[in-house]
GUVEXLUM-660340 format. One record per residue: residue in one letter; x, y, z of N, C-alpha, C in turn. Coordinates in steps of 0.1 Angstrom, whole numbers, plus 2048, in hexadecimal, padded with zeros to 3 digits. Layout:
<nodes>
AXYZXYZXYZ...
</nodes>
This chain:
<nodes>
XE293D32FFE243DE308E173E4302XE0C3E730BDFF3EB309E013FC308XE033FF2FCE014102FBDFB417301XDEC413302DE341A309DE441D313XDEC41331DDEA41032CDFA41732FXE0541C324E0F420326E0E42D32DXE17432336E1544333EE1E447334XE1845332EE17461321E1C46D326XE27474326E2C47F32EE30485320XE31495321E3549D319E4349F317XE4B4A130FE5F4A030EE5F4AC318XE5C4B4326E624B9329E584AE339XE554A4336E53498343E4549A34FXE3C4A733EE2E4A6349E2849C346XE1F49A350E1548B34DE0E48D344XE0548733DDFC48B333DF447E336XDE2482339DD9475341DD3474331XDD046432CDC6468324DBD46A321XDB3474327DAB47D325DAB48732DXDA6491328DA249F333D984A4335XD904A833DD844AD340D834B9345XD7A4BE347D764D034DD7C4CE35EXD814C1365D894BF373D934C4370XD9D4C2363DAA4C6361DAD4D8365XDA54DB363DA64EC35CDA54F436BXDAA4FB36FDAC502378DA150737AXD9950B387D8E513388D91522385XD9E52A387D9E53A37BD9F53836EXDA252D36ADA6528357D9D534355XD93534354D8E543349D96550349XD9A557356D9F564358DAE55F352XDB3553359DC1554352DC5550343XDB554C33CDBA54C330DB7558329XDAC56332BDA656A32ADA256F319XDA957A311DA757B304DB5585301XDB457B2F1DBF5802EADC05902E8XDCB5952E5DD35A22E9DD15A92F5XDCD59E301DC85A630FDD059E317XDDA5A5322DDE59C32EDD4593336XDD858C335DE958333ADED57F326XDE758031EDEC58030FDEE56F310XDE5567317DE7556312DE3551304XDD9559300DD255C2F1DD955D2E7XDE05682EADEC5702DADEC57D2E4XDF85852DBDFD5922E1DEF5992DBXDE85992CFDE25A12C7DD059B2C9XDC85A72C4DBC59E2C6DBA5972BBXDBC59C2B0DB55922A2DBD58A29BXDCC58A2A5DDA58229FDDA57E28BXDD857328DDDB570277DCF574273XDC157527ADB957D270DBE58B26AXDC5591273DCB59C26EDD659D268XDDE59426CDEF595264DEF588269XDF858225DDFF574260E0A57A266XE1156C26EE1F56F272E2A573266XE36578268E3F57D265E4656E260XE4856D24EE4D56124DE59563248XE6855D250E74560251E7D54F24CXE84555247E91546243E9E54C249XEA1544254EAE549255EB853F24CXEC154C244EC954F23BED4554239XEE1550238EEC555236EFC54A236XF00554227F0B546224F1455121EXF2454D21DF2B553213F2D561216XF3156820DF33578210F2257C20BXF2358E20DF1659420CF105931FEXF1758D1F5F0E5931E6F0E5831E5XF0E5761EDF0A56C1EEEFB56A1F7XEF7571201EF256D208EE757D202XEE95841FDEE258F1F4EDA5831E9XEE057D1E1ED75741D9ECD5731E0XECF5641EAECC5601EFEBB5681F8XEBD5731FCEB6576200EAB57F1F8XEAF5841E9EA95821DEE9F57A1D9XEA65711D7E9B5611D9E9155F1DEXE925601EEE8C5611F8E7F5681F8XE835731F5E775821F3E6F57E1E5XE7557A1E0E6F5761D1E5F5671D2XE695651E0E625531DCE555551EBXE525621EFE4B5691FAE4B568207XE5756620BE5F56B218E5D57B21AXE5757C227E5558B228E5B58E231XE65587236E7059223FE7B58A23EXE8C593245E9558D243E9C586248XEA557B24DEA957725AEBE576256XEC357A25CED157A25AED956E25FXEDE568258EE6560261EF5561264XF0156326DF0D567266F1A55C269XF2155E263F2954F267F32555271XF39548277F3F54E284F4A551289XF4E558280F5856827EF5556C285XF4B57527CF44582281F3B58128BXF36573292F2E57229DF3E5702A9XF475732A8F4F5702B3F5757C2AFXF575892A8F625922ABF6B5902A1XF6D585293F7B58628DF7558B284XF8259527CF8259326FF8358926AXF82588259F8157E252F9057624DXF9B58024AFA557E250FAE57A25BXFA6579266FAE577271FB1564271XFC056227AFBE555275FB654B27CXFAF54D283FA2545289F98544283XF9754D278F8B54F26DF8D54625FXF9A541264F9F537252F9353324CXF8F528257F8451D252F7952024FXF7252C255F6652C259F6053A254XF65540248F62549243F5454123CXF4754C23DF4154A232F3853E235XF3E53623DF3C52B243F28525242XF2B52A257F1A528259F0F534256XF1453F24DF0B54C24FF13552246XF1356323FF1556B23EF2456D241XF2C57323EF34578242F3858B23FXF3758B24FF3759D24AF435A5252XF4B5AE24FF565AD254F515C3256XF4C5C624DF4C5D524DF3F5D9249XF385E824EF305ED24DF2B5EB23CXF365EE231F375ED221F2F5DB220XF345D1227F2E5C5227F215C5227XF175CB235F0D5CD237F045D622CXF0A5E022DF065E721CF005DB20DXF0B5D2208F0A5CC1FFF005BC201XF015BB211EF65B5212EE95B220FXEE35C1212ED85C4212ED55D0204XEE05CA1F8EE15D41EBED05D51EAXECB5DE1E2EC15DC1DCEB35DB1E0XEB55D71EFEAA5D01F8EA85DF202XE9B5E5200E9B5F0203E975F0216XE9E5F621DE9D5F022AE935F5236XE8B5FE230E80605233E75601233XE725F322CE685EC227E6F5DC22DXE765DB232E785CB238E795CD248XE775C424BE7B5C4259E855B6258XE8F5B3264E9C5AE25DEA25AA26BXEA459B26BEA659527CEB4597279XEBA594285ECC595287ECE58A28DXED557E28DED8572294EE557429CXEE757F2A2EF95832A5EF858B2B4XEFC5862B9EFD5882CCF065912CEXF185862D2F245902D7F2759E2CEXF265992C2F255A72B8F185AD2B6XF105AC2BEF015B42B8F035C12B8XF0D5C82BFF0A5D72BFF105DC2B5XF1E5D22ACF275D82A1F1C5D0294XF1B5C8294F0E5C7288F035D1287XEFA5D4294EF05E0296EF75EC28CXF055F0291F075FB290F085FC27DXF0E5EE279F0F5ED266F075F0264XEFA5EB268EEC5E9263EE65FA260XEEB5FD26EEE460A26FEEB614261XEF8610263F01619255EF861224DXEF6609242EF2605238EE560D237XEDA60F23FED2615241ED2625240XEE0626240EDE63823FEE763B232XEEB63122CEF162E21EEE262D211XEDB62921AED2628214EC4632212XEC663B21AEBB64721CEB5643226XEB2639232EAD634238EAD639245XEA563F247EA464525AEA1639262XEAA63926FEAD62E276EA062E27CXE9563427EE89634286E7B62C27AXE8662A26FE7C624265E7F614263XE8860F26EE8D600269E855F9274XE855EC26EE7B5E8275E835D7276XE835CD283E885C0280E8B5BF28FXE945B4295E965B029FEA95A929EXEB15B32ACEC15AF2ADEBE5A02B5XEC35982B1EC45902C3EC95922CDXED75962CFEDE59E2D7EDA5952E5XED65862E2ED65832F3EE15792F3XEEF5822FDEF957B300EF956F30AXEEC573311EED56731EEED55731BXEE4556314EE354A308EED548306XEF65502FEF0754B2F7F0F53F302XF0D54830DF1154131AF0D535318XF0053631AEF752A320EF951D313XEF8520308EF25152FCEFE5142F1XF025222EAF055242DDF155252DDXF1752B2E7F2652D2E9F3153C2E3XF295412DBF2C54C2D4F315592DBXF345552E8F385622EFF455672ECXF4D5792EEF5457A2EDF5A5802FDXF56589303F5658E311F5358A31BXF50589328F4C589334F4058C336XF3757F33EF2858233DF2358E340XF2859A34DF225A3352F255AD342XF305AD33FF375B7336F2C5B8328XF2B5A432BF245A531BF175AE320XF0E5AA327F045AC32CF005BD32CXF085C032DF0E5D0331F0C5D631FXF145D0319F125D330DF075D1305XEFE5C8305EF55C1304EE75CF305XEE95CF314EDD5D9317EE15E6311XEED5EC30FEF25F6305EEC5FC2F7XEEB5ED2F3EE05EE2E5ED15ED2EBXECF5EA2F4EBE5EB2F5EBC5FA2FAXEC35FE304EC360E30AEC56172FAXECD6122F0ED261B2E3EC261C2E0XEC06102DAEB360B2D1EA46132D5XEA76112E5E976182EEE966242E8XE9B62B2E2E9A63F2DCE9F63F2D2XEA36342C6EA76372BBE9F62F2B4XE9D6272B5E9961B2ADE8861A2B1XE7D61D2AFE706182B7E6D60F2ACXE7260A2A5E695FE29FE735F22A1XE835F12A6E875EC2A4E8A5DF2AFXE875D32B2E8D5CC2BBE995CC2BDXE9A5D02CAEAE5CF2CFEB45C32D4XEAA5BA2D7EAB5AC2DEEA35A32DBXEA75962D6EA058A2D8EA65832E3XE995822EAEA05762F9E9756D2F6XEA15622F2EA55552EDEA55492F6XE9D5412F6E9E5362FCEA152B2F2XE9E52D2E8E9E5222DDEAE51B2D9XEB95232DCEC551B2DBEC650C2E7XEC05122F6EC350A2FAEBD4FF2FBXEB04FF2F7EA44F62F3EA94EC2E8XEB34F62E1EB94F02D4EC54E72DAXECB4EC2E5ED84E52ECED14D52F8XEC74D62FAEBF4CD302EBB4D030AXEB34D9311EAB4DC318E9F4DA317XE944DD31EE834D831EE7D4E131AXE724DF31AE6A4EE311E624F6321XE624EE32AE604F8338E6F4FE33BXE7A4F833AE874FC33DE8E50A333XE84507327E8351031DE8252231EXE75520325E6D527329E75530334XE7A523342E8152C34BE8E53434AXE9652E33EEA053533FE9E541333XE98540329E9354C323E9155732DXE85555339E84564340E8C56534BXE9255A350E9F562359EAB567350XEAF564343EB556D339EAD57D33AXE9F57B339E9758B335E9B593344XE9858834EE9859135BEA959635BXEB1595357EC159735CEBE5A2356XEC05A0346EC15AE33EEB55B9342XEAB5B6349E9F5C034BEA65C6358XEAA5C235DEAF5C436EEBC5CB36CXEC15CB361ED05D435FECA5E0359XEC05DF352EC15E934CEB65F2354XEAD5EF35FEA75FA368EB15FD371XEBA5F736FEC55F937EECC60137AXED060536AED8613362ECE620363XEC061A368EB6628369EAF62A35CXEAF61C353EA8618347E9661734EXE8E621349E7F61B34CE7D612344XE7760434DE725FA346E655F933CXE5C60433BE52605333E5B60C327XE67611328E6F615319E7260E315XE79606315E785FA30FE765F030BXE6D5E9315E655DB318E5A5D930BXE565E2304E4D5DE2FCE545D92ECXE665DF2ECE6D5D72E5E715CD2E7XE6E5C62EDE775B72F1E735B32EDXE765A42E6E705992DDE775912E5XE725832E2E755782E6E745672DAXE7D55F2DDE7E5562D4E7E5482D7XE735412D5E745322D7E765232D1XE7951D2D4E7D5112CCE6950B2C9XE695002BCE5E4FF2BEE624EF2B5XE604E82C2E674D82BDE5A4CE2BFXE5D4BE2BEE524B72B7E474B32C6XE484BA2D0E3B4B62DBE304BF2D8XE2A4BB2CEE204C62C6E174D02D3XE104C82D7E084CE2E6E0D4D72F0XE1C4D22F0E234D92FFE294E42F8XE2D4E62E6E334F02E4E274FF2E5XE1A4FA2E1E125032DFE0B5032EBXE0C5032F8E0A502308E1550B30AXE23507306E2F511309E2C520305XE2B5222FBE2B52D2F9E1C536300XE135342FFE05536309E0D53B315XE12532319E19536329E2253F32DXE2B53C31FE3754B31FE2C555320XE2555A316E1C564316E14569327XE1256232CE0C56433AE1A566345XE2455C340E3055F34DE3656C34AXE3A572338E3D57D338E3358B340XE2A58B340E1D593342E1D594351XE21586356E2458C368E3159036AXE3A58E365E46594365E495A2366XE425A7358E425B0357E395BD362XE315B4367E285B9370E2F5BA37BXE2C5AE381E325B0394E3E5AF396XE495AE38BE5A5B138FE595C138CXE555C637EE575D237AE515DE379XE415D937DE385E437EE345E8370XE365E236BE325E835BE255F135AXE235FE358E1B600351E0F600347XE1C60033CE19601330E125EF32AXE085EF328E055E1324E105DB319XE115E3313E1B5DB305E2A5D530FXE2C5DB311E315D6320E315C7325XE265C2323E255B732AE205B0320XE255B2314E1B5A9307E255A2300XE2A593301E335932FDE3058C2F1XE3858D2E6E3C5902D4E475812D2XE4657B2CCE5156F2C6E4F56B2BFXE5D5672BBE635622AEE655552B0XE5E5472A6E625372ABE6A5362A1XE7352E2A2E7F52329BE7C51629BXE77513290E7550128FE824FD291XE804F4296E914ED29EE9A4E3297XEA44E8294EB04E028DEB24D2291XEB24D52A2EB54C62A7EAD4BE2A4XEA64C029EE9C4B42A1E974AF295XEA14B1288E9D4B127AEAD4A327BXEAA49C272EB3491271EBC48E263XEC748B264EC9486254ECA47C251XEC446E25BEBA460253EAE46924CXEAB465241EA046523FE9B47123CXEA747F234E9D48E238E95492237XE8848C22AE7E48E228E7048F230XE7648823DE6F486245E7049624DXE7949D24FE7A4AA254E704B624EXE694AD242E5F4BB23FE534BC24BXE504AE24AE484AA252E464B0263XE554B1269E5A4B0277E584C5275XE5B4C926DE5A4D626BE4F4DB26AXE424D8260E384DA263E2D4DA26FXE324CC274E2E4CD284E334D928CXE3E4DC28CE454E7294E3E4F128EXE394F3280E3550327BE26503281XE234FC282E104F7285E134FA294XE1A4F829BE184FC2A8E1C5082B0XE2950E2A4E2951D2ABE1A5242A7XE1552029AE0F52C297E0052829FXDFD51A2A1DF15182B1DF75202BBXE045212BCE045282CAE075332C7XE055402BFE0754D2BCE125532B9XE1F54E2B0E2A5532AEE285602A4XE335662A6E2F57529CE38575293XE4156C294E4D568289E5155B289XE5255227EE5454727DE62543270XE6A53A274E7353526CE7152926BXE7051F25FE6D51225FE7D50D25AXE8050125AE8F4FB25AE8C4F724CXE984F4240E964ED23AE964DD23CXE924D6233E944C623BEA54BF238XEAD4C622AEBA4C222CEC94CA233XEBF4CF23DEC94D7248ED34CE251XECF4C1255ED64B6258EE24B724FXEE24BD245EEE4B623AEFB4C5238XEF24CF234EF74DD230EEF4E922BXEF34F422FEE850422CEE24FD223XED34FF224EC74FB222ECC4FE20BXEC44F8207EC64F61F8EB85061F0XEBA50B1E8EAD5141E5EA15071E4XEA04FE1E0E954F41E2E8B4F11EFXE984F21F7E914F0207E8C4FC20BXE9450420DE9250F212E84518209XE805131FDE755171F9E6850F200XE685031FEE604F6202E5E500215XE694FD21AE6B50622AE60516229XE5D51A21FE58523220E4E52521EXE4951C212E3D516212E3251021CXE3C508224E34500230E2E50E236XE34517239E3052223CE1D528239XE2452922CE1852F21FE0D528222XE1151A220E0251521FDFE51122BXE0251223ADFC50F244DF751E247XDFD52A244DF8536244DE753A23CXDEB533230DDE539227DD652C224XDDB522225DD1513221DC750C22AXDD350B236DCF50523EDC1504249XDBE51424ADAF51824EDB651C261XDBE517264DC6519274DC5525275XDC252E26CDC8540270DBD544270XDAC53E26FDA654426FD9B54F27BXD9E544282DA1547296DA854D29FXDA75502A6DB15532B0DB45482B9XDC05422BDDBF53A2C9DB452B2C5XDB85282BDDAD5212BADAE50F2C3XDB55122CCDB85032D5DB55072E4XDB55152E5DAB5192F3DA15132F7XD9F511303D95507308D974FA308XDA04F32FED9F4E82FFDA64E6310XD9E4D9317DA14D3321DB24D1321XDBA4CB317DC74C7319DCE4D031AXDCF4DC30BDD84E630DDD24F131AXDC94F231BDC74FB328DD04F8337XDCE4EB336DD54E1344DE54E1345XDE74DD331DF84E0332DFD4EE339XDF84F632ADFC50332EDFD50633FXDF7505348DF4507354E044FF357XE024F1354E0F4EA35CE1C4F1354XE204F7348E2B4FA343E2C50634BXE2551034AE26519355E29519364XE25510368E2650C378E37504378XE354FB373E474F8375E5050136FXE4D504361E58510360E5951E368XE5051F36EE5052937AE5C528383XE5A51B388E5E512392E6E512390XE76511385E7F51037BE8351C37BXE8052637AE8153537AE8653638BXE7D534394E7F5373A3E895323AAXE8E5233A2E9F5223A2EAC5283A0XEA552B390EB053338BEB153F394XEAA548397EAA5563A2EB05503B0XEA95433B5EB15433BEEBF5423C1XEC553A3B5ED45383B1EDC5483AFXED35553B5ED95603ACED656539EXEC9562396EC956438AED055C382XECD561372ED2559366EE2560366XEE6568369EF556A368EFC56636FXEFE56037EEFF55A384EFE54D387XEF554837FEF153637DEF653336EXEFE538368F0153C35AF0E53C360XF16545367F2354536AF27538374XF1F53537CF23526382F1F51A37AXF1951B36FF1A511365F0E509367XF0150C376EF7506375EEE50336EXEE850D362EDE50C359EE250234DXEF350134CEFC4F9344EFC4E8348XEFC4E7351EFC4DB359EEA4D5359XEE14DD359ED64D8354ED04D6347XED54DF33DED74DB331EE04C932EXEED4CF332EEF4BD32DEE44B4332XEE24B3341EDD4A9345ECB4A733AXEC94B0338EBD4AB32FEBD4A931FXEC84AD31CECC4A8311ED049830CXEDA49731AEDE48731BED348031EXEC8482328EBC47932AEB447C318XEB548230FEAD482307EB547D2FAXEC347D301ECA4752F4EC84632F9XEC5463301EC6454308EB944D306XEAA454303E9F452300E9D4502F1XEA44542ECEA84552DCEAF4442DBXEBA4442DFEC243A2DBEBF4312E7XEB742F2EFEAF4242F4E9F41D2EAXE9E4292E1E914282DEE864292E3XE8542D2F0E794312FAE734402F5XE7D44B2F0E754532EAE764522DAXE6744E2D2E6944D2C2E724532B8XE784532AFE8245D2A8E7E45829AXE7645728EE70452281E7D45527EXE81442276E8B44126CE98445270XE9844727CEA544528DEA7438291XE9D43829CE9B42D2A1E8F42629DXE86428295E7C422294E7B424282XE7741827DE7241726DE8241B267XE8841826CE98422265E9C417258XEA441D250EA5410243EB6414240XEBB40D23BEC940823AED0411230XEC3418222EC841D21CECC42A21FXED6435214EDB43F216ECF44D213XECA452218EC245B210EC546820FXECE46C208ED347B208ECA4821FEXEC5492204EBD4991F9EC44991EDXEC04951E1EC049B1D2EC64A71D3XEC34B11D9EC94C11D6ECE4C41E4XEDC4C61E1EE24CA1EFEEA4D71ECXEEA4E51F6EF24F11F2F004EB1EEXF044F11E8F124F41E5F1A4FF1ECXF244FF1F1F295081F8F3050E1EAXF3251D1EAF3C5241E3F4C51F1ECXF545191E7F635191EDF6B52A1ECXF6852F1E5F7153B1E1F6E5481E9XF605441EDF5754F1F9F645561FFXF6B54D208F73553212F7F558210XF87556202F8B5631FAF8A56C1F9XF7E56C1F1F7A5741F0F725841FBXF7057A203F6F58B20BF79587216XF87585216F9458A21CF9659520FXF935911FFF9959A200F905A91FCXF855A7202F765B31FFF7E5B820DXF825B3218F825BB227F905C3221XF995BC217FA75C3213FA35CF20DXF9A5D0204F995D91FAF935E7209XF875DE210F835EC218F8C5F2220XF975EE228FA15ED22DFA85FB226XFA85F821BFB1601210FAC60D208XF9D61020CF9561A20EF95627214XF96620225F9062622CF9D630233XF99639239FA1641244FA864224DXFB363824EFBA63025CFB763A263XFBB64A265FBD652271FAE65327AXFA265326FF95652271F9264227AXF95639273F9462D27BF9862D287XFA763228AFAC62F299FA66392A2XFA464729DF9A64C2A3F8B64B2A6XF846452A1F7A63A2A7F7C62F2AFXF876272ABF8B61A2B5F8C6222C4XF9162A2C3F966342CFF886332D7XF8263B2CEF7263F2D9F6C6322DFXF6D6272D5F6361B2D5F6E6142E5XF7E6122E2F856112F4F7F61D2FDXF7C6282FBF78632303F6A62F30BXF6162A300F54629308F5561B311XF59613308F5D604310F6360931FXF6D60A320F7261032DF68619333XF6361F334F5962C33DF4D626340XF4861D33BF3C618339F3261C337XF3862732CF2D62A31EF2562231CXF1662A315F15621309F1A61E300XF1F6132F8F2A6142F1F216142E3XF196142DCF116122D2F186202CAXF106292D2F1A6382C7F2363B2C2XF336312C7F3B6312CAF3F6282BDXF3861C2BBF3C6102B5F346182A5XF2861F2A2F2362129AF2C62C294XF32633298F3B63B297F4763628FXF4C627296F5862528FF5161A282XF42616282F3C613276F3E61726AXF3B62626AF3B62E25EF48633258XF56630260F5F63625BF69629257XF6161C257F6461124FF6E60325FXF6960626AF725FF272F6C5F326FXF735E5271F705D8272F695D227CXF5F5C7280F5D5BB288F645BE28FXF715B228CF7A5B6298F855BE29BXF845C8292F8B5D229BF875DA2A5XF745DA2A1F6D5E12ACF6C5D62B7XF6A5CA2B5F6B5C02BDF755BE2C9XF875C22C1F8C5C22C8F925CD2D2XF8C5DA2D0F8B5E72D6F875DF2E1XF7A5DC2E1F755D32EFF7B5C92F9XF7C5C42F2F845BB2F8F945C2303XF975C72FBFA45D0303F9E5D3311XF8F5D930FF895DC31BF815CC324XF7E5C931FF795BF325F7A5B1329XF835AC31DF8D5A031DF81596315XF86587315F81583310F7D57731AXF75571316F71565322F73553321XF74550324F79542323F70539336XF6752F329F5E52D333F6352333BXF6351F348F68517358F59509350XF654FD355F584F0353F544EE363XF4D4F1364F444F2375F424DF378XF424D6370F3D4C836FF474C0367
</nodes>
C-alpha cells in the first residue's frame, strides 16, 4: 500500500488533505479566531497565558488511608507539584463506609479512603490549606467530601472564602462513562447544583464543578463527541440551576471544565480552541451572559490512561508527553500527566516524579510557553478547529433534540454511542488499521514489567475500619442523629442540603451515614440496559 496516496482522517473520522492552503480557512477565520483573553477565547481564556503563569501542575494521587496518601502528597510538593489532586477509592465514591460489607475489598483500594471529616483533617496534616488549591475527583459524594474539606479548613484557621481548587461534582458523566452513581439522575442533578448554588456566596475562589468529558473519551468516544457531551452535561446543570432562580453570571465564571487529551496530536489541540468558542456562544445566546468571565472557559487536561499500554511501558512516557505537548498548545490551565506504569498499578514515586517532570521541562525548557497560541494561523489547525466545532455542534443539536443530556442519558442513548465507537476503535486496533507501538506493530515476545512497581500497604484497610471505630467512639451519638435528622429533612423539602450535611460534618457523621440519610429520600438507582 502507497502511504502517500492513502486517505488520512483524524480518530474522530475528519478528513485530513495533504496540504492546506489560505482556501482551507474560512473567510471570518480572523474575527473567529480573534485574541487571546478576548471572546470568542479560541486563543486562551487569558491574554499573556504561560508568559504569565504556567498551568497548574497536578498528579492525581491517592491510595490507602489519609496518613498514606499524606506522605505521598508530601513528596509531591517536595519534588514541585504545585497543586493538589485527590483520588478516593470507591467506598467513599459510592456512599459506604469502610466497614460496610461491600467495602471488604476495596478499601484503600483505587484512591484514598475517607470515611469522616477527622479523615480529611489528617489528610491534609501539615499542608497548610490557604496556600494550595486542591482538585476533588468525587461526584455522588461531592457534597459530603465538600463539606470534610470545608471542616478540615476551619480545624485549621482557614476561612472558607480563602480556599482555593476545583469539586468535580459532575454526576451526569457517572451515568454516562464511570458508573459511580448513587441516586437518581434528576435527584443527583438536583444535588449536584446544591453545591454550586452553596459555593456561588461562599466560596469565590472555589470551583464547585468540573464538567467532564474526559471519562467518556476515556470509555470510547471521539474527541468531537467529547466535546458534545461535555456541554449538553453544562447545559442541563446551567438550565436547573436558572430554573431555581440561580443568575447565571453568579456562577458561570466558576465552572471549570475537563478534557481528555489522547494521541491525535492536531485534533486534541483544535478540540480544545473549539470548546473555548462553543462555550463563549453558549454562554452568550442560550444565557445572555453578561459578565465576560462568563463566557471564558478555564480547563483542566488528563493525559489519558487508555491509551497508555502494558506491552512495552516505557513506551507510555513518550505517548504522555505527546498528550502534555498538546494540552498546553491548546491552552490548559491544569494539567495531569499519567505515569507510564499505570497499565500495571498506582503509579510508583519514580513515575510519578519522571510524570511530573515531563511537565517541568516542557514548561521551562522547551521554549512552547513562550507565545501565546503559538499554532494560530497555521492553515490545518485553523481548518480543524472550524471542523471539530461544526460537527460537535451538530452532536450537541442531537443530543437537545433527544430532550437534553438527562434525558439521552436516561434512555441510554449517549451510552449506545459510546460503545459503538469504542468497538469500532477496538476493532482498528486489533485489525491493525489503526497503529498501536509494540501492540500491534514492532511488538516483541518478551515480558517487560517496570523495575519499580507500587506496593500496595495490605493492612491499609484495617486499619482505618478500625480509625472509623475509634471516631465512632468519640463522637456524640445524640448530636449525630440529630444532624442525620436535618440532612433527611432537607433531602425531603428540597433544601439545599449542603448546610445540612456540613452540619452533620462537624459533629463527626460518616460517608455513609450521611449518604444513607439520602438515600431514604431518594433511593438508589439501578441502571435499565436500553441495547
Amino acid at each position: 500500500m502507497n502511504r502517500a496516496t492513502t486517505e488520512r482522517q483524524t480518530e474522530s473520522g475528519i478528513p485530513v488533505k495533504a496540504l492546506y492552503t489560505s482556501d482551507d480557512i474560512a473567510s471570518d477565520s480572523p474575527a473567529r479566531i480573534g485574541a487571546p483573553g478576548r471572546p470568542p477565547f479560541t486563543r486562551g481564556p487569558y491574554e499573556q497565558m504561560y508568559r504569565e503563569r504556567l498551568w497548574t501542575m497536578r498528579q492525581y494521587s491517592g491510595f490507602g488511608s489519609a496518613e498514606d496518601t499524606n506522605q505521598r502528597y508530601r513528596y509531591l510538593l517536595e519534588q514541585g507539584q504545585t497543586a493538589l489532586s485527590v483520588a478516593f477509592d470507591l467506598p467513599t465514591q459510592l456512599g459506604l463506609d469502610s466497614d460496610h460489607e461491600l467495602a471488604e475489598d476495596e478499601v484503600g483500594r483505587v484512591g484514598v479512603a475517607i470515611d469522616t471529616a477527622q479523615d480529611m483533617c489528617d489528610l491534609f496534616d501539615g499542608l497548610p490549606l490557604d496556600q494550595l488549591s486542591v482538585n476533588f475527583t468525587i461526584n455522588a459524594t461531592a457534597p459530603i467530601i465538600l463539606a470534610f474539606y470545608l471542616v478540615a479548613a476551619e480545624r485549621q484557621g482557614v476561612a472558607q472564602a480563602s480556599l482555593s481548587g476545583t469539586l468535580q461534582n459532575d454526576i451526569l458523566k457517572e451515568f454516562l462513562a464511570r458508573k459511580t452513581f448513587i441516586f437518581p439522575p434528576m435527584e443527583s442533578v438536583r444535588v449536584a447544583c446544591d453545591v454550586v448554588e452553596y459555593c456561588s456566596t461562599t466560596l469565590p475562589r472555589f470551583n464547585p464543578i468540573s464538567i467532564t468529558g474526559y471519562h467518556a473519551r476515556e470509555a470510547g468516544c471521539s474527541a468531537v463527541q467529547e466535546l458534545a457531551f461535555t456541554f449538553a452535561d453544562a447545559i442541563a446543570y446551567c438550565d436547573h440551576l436558572v430554573a431555581r432562580g440561580v443568575p447565571f453570571d453568579s456562577f458561570a465564571s466558576r465552572l471549570s471544565f475537563h478534557f481528555a487529551s489522547q494521541m491525535d496530536f492536531f485534533e486534541e489541540v483544535a478540540k480544545v480552541r473549539a470548546a473555548r468558542r462553543m462555550w463563549c456562544t453558549i454562554a452568550t445566546e442560550r444565557y445572555g451572559a453578561k459578565d465576560e468571565n462568563s463566557t471564558r472557559l478555564r480547563f483542566f487536561s488528563g493525559c489519558s490512561g487508555a491509551t497508555l499500554t502494558a506491552q512495552q511501558p516505557l513506551n507510555n512516557v513518550v505517548r504522555s508527553t505527546l498528550q502534555c505537548l498538546a494540552a498546553v498548545l491548546g491552552g490548559a490551565q491544569s494539567i495531569h500527566v499519567m505515569g507510564y506504569d499505570e497499565a500495571y498499578e498506582i503509579p510508583s514515586e519514580e513515575s510519578v516524579r519522571l510524570a511530573l517532570r515531563t511537565q517541568q521541562i516542557i514548561g521551562l525548557e522547551s521554549g512552547v510557553t513562550n507565545t501565546v497560541d503559538p499554532l494560530a494561523g497555521s492553515y490545518f489547525v485553523e481548518s480543524l478547529t472550524d471542523s471539530v466545532q461544526a460537527k460537535a455542534t451538530e452532536i450537541l443539536e442531537q443530543i437537545q433534540a433527544e430532550g437534553g443530556a438527562i434525558e439521552a442519558i436516561s434512555a441510554g442513548v449517549l451510552q449506545r454511542w459510546i460503545a459503538e465507537n469504542s468497538y469500532a476503535e477496538a476493532r482498528a486496533i486489533a485489525d491493525g488499521s489503526r497503529p498501536k507501538v509494540g501492540v500491534n506493530l514492532y511488538a516483541t515476545d518478551e515480558e517487560e514489567v517496570p523495575a519499580t512497581l507500587f506496593t500496595p500497604d495490605l493492612s491499609a484497610a484495617e486499619r482505618q475500619r478500625a480509625r472509623l471505630d475509634r471516631a465512632r467512639s468519640l463522637r456524640d451519638p445524640a448530636a449525630v442523629a440529630a444532624a442525620i435528622s436535618q440532612v433527611v429533612q432537607a433531602a425531603g423539602s428540597g433544601s439545599n442540603v449542603m448546610p445540612s450535611i456540613l452540619d452533620a460534618a462537624r459533629v463527626g457523621a460518616s460517608v455513609g451515614e450521611i449518604a444513607d440519610a439520602m438515600r431514604g429520600q431518594f433511593g438508589e438507582y439501578r441502571e435499565p440496559q436500553p441495547w
